[in-house]
C-alpha positions as CSV (number, residue, x, y, z in Angstrom):
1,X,0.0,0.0,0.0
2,X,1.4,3.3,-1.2
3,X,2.2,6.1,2.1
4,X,-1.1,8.1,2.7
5,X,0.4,11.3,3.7
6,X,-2.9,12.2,4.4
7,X,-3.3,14.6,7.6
8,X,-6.4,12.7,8.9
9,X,-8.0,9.5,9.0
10,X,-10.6,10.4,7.2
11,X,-8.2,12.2,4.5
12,X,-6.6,9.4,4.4
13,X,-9.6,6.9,3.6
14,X,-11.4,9.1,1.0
15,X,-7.7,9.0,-1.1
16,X,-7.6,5.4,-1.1
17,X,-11.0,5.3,-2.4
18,X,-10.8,7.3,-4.8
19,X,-7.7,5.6,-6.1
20,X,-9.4,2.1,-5.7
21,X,-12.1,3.2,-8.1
22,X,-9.4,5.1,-10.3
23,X,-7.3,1.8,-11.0
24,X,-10.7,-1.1,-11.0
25,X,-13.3,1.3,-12.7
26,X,-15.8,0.5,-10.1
27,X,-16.7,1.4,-6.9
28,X,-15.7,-1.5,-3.9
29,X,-18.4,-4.1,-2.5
30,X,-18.5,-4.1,1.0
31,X,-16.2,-6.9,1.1
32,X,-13.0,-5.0,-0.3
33,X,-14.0,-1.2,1.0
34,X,-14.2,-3.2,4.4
35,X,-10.3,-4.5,3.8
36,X,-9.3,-0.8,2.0
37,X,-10.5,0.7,5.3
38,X,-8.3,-1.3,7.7
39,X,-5.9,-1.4,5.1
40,X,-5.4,2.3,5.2
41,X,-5.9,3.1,8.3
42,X,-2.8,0.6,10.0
43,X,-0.8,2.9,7.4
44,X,-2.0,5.8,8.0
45,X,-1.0,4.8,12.5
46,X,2.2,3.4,10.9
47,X,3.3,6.8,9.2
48,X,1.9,9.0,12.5
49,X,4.5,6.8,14.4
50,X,7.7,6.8,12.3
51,X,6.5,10.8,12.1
52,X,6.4,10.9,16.1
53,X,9.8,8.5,16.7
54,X,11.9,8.7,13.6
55,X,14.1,5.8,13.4
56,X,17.6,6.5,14.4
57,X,19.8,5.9,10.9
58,X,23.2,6.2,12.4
59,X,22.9,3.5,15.1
């Protein structure tokens, strides 16, 4: 899944769904906006994290 860099949650959400429809011409079933939700919002926690604690390159 490609970084978010969305501010919110929300933001964050509406992009992937509007690339989802972008690259399969449809909108998702229930099934796969279910697994796009979750999807994006771990990444969207993962990014806020490594933005919060950035990893420590020289160690």
């Amino acid at each position: 899944m490609p970084h978010t860099h969305a501010h919110t949650k929300a933001e964050a959400i509406h992009e992937a769904l509007e690339v989802f429809e972008a690259q399969h011409h449809h909108a998702p079933n229930p099934h796969e906006k279910a697994r796009l939700v979750s999807d994006t919002i771990k990444e969207w926690e993962h990014e806020e994290v490594e933005a919060m604690h950035p990893t420590d390159s020289a160690s």
